[in-house]
C-alpha positions as CSV (number, residue, x, y, z in Angstrom):
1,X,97.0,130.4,115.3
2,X,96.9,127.0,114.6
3,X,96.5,124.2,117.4
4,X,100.2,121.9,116.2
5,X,102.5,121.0,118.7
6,X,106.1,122.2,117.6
7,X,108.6,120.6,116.0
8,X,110.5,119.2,118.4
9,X,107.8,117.7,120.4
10,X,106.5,115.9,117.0
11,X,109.9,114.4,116.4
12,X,109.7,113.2,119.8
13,X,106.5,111.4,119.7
14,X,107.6,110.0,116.2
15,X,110.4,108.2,117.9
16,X,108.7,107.4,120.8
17,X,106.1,105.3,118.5
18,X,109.2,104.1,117.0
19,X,110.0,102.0,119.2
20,X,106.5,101.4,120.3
21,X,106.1,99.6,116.3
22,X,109.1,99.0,115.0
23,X,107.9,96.5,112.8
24,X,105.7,99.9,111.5
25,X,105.5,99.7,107.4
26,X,103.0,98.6,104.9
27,X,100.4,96.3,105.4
28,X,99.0,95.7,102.3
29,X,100.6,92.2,100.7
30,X,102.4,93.0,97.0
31,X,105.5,91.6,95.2
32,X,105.4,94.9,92.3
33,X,104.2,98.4,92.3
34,X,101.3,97.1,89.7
35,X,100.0,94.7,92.4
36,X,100.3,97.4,95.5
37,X,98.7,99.8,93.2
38,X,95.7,97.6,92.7
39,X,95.7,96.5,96.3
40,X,95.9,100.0,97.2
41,X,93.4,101.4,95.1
42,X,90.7,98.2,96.4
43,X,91.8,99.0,100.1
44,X,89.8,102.0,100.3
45,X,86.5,101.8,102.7
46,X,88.0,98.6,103.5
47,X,90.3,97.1,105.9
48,X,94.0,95.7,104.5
49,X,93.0,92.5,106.3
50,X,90.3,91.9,103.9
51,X,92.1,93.3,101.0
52,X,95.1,91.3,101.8
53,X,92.5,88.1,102.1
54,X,91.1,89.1,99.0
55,X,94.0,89.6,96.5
56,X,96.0,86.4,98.0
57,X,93.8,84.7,95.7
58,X,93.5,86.9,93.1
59,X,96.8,88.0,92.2
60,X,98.1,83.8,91.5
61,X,96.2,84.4,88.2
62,X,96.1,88.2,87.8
63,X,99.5,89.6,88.1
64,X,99.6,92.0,85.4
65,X,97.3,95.1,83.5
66,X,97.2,92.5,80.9
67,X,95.5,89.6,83.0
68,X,93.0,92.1,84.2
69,X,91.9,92.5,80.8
70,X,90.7,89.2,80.2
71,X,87.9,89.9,82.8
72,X,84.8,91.4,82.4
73,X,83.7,94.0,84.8
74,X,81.3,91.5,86.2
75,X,83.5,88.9,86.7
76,X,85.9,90.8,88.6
77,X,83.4,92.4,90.7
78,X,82.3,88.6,91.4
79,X,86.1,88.4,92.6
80,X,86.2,91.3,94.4
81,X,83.1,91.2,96.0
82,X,83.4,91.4,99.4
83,X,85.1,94.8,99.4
84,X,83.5,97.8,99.7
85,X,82.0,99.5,96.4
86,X,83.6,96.2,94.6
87,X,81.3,97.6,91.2
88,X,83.1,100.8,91.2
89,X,86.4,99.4,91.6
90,X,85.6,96.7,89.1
91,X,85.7,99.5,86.9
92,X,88.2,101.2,87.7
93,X,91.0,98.4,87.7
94,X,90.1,97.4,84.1
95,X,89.9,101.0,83.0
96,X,93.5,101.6,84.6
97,X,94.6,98.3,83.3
98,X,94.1,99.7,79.8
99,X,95.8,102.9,80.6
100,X,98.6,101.3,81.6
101,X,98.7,99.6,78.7
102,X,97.9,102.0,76.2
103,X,100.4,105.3,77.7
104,X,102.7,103.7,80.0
105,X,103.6,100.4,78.6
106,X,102.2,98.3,80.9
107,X,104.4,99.8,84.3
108,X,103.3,101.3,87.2
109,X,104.8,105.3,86.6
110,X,106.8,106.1,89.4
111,X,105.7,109.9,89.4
112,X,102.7,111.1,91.4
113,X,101.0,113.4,88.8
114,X,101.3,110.7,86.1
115,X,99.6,107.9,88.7
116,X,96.7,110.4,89.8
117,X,95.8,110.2,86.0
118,X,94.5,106.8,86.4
119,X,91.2,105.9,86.9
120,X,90.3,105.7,90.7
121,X,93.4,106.9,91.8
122,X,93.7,109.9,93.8
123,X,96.6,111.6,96.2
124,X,96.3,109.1,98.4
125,X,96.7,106.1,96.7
126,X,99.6,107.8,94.7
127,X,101.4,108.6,97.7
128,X,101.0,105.4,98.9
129,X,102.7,103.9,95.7
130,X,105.4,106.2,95.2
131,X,106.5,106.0,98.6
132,X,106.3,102.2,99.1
133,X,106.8,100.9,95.9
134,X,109.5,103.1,94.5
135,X,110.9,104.7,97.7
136,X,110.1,108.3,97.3
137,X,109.9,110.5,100.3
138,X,105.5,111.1,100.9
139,X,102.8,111.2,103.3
140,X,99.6,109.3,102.3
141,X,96.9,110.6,104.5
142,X,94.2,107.7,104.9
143,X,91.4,108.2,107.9
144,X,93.9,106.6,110.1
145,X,96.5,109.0,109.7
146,X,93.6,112.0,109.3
147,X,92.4,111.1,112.2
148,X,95.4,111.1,115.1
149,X,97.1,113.3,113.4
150,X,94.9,115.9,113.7
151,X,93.5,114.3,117.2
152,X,97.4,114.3,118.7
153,X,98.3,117.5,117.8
154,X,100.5,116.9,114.3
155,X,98.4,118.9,112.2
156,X,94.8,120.9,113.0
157,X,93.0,120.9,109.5
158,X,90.2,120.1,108.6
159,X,90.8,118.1,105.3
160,X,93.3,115.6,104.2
161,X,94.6,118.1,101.5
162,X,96.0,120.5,104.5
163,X,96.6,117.9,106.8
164,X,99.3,116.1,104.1
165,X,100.5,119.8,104.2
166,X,100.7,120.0,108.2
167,X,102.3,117.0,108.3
168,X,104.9,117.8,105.1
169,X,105.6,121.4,107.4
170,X,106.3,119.8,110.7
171,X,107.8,116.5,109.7
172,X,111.3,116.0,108.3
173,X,111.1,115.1,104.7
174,X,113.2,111.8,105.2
175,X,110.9,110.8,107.8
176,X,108.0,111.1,105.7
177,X,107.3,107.7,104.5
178,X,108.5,106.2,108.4
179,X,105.8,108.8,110.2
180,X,103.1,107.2,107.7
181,X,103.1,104.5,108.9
182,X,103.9,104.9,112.6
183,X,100.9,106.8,112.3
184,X,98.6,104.3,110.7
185,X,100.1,101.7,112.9
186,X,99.5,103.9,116.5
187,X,95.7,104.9,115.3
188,X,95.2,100.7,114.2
189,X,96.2,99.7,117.8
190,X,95.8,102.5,120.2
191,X,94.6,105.6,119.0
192,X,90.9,104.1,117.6
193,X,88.4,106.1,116.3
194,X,85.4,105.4,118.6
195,X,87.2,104.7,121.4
196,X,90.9,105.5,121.8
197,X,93.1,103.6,124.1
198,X,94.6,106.2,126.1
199,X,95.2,103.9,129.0
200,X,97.8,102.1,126.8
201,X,98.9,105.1,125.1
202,X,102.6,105.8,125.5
203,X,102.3,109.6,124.0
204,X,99.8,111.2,126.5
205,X,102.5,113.7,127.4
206,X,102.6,115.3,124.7
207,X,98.6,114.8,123.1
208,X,96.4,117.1,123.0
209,X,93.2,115.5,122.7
210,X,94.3,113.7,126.2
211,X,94.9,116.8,127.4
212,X,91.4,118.5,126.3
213,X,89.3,115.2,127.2
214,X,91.0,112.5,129.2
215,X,93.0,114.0,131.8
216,X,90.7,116.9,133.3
């Protein structure tokens, strides 16, 4: 049997970080779903902070597949270069640029199979779109929300695959998109990979890695 907390002790640690970050939502600076898609797609192994430092300056000039275009992979590596795996990335932005282009008229496609065709864009970064950018009901699972999920008691799976499924299970579907990013924000601030918080933590009631590892 799996190791979840039940359903109505989850929604109660979802509100409870509710008001603990009610300012909770996206962190990752866009004005379109083109420019959160690319700012997604570059924030991964990386921080938003540096993402967000990073694409300030790019997108004044680059703000569309077609501007992309007039790069060279080099070039925007050279712009992108102090993100992690900036070569690969390079790639992959001009490559989707030309997708985009090419089968979808230059927009963003609102539907997650279509957006996992793109290069460098997996479930994650689909979700992550869909739900912020065109308001669809999804959980992205990044190593944030991998991680206390799975450490709290929200989910006990061993991939992100299951996890998202955990987490689709045990959440309401409205709250999908909200729990994201309580989650993200709770794991940023408080629930830290190395060395979680639980001093501060307002949800050691109900978690059970406090309860495994903290409290004996």
């Amino acid at each position: 049997m799996k190791n979840i907390l039940d359903k109505k002790k989850i929604q109660e640690i979802l509100d409870i970080l509710d008001t603990t970050y009610p300012d909770a939502t996206c962190e990752l600076r866009h004005t379109n779903p083109f420019e959160l898609l690319i700012a997604t797609l570059l924030s991964a192994q990386s921080t938003d902070k540096r993402v967000n430092i990073v694409t300030e300056e790019l997108f004044k000039k680059y703000k569309t597949p077609e501007d992309f275009l007039s790069l060279t992979e080099e070039q925007l590596a050279e712009k992108i270069r102090s993100i992690g795996f900036y070569r690969t990335k390079s790639k992959n932005i001009l490559k989707l640029s030309e997708m985009l282009i090419n089968d979808y008229g230059s927009k963003v496609p609102s539907d997650r199979e279509e957006l996992v065709k793109l290069p460098g864009v997996g479930r994650k970064t689909a979700n992550v779109v869909i739900s912020n950018a065109f308001g669809q009901n999804a959980i992205a699972v990044d190593t944030h929300v991998f991680r206390v999920s799975n450490r709290i008691g929200l989910a006990n799976s061993d991939n992100v695959h299951d996890t998202e499924e955990d987490l689709m299970n045990n959440i309401e579907e409205s709250q999908w998109s909200k729990a994201h990013h309580l989650i993200i924000f709770h794991g940023r601030r408080i629930c830290k990979a190395r060395k979680p918080l639980c001093h501060e933590c307002p949800i050691t009631d109900y978690c059970m890695y406090y309860k495994e590892n903290v409290e004996k």
